[in-house]
C-alpha positions as CSV (number, residue, x, y, z in Angstrom):
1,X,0.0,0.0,0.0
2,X,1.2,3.6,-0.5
3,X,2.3,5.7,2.2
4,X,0.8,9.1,2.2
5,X,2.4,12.1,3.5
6,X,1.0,14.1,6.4
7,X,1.6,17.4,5.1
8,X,2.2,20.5,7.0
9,X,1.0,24.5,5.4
10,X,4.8,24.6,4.8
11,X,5.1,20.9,3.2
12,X,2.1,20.8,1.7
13,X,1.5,21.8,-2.1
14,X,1.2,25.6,-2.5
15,X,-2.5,25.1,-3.9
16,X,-3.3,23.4,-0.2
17,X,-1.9,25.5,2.1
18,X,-4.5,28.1,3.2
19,X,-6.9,25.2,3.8
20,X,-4.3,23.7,6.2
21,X,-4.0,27.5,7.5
22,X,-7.8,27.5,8.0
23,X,-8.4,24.6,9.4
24,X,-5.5,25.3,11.9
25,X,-7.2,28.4,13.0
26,X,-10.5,26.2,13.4
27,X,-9.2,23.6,15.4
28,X,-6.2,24.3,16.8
29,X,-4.0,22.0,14.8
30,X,-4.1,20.5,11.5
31,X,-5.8,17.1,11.8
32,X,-4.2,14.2,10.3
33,X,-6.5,13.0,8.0
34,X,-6.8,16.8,6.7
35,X,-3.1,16.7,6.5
36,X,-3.3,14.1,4.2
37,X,-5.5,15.0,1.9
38,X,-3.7,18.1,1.1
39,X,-1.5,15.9,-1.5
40,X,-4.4,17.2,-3.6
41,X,-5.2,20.5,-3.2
42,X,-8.5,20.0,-5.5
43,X,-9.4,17.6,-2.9
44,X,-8.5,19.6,0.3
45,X,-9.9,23.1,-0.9
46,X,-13.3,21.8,-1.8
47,X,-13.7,19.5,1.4
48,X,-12.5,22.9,3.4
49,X,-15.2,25.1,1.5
50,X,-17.7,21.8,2.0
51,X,-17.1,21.9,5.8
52,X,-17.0,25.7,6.1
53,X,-20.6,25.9,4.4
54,X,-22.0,22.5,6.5
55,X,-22.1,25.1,9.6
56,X,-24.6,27.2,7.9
57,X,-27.7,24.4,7.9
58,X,-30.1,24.4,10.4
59,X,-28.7,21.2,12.3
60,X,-27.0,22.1,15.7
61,X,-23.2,21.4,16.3
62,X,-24.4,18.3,18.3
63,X,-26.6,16.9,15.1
64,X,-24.2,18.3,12.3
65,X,-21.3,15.6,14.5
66,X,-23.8,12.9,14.7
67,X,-24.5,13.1,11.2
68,X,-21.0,12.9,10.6
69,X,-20.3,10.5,12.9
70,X,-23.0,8.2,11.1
71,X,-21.6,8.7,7.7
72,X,-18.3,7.6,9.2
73,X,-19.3,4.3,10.8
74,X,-21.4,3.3,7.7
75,X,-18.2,3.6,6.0
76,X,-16.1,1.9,8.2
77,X,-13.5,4.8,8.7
78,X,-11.9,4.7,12.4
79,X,-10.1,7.7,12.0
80,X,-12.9,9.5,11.4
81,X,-15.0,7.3,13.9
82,X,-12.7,8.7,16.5
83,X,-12.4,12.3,15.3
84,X,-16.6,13.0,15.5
85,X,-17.1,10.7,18.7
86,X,-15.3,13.3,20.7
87,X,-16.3,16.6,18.4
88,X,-19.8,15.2,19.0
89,X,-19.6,15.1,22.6
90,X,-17.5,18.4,22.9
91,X,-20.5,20.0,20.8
92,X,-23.2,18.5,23.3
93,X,-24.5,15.2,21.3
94,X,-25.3,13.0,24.6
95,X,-22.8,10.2,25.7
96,X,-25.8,7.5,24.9
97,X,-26.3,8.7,21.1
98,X,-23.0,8.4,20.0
99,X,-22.7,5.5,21.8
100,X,-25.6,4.0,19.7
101,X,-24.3,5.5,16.4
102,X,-20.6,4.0,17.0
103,X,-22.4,0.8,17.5
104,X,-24.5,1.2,14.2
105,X,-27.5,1.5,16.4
106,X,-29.9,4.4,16.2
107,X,-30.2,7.0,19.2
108,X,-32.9,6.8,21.3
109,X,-33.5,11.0,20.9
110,X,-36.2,10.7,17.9
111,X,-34.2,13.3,16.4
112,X,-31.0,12.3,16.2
113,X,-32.7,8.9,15.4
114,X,-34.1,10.2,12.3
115,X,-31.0,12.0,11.3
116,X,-28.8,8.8,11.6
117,X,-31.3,6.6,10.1
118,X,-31.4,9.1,7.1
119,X,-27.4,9.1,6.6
120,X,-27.6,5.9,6.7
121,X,-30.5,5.3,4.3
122,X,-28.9,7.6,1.7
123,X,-25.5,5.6,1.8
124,X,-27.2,2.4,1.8
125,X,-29.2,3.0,-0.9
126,X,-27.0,5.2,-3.2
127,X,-29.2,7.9,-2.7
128,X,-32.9,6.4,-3.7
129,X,-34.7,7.1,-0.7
130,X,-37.7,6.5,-0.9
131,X,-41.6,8.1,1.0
132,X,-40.5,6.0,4.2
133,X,-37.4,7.6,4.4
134,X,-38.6,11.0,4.0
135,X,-41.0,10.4,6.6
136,X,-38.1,9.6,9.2
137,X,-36.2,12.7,8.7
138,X,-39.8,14.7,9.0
139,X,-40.9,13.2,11.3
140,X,-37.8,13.8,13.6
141,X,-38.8,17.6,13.4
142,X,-36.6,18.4,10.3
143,X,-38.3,20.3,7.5
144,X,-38.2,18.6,4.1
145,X,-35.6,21.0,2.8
146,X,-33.3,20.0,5.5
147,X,-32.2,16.8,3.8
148,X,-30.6,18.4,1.0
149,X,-28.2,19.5,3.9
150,X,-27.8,16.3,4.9
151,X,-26.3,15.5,1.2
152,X,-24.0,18.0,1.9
153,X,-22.7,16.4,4.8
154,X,-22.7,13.0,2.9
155,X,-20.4,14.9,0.4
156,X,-18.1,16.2,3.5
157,X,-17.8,12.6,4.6
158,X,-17.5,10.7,1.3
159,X,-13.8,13.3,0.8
160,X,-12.8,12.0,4.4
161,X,-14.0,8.6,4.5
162,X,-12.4,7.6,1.9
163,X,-9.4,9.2,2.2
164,X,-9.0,7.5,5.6
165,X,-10.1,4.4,4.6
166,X,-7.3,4.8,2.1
167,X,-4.3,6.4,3.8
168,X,-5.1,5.8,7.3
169,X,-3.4,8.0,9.2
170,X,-2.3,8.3,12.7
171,X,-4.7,9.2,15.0
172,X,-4.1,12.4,17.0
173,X,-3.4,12.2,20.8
174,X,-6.7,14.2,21.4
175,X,-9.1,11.6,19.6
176,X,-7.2,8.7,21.2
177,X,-10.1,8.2,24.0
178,X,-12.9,7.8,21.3
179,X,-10.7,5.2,19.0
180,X,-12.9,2.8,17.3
181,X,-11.9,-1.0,15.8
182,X,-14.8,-1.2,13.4
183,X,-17.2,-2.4,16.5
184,X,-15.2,-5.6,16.8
């Protein structure tokens, strides 16, 4: 397997540096798998711009992470497992929900429920949801339109998911707790 460089703003191809910069200044350190997709700064700059327009649905911190956190697990990506297990509980997602959604179980909050189910459902099934579907996410309190956002943070995922799955990097001292073995 090839061994992918964990690039820094000053390693990094010119074209990916001010996404490194940015997410520095977002999280306080440029995350691994981030690092690593800077090898292609098509692929970096337009999962940066993807994240930095995520925060401007109407899902909370909490349920933007748990949708995350979903798309992760359904893709079998442990870095990335790790990385929104403890951004979901730093951003107020209960203990019990991500719990559930590490497990590939569904929260018991209805509403994060329907948002996990709905990840799910659109990874699942390439994206052919059908009535029943819809009905979940509604009927977890989200208005209709709201599901195009949640394609949005399929996209988001779908960059880092597979880039993990691919390169697997290291995981960062801070994500350590919430490390995840597939639920083996």
């Amino acid at each position: 397997m090839t061994t992918f460089p964990i690039h820094t703003a000053e390693t990094a191809p010119e074209g990916s540096r001010e996404a490194l910069r940015a997410l520095a200044g977002a999280f306080g350190l440029v995350p691994n798998l981030a690092a690593t997709m800077a090898g292609s700064p098509s692929l970096i700059s337009t999962f940066v711009a993807a994240f930095g327009q995520f925060g401007g649905t109407g899902f909370t911190d909490a349920e933007r992470q748990v949708l995350l956190l979903s798309n992760a697990v359904a893709n079998r990506c442990a870095w990335a497992v790790a990385f929104h297990s403890t951004l979901a509980l730093a951003r107020g997602a209960p203990t019990a929900a991500v719990q559930a959604v590490r497990r590939g179980e569904l929260p018991a909050d209805p509403r994060l429920a329907a948002l996990a189910a709905t990840t799910r459902a659109f990874i699942d099934k390439r994206g052919h949801l059908d009535e029943a579907d819809l009905k979940t996410f509604t009927a977890g309190g989200f208005d209709e339109a709201r599901i195009l956002d949640v394609i949005t943070g399929l996209a988001i995922s779908t960059m880092a998911n597979y880039t993990g799955n691919l390169a697997d990097p290291p995981l960062e001292q801070p994500f350590e707790a919430q490390s995840w073995n597939g639920g083996q």
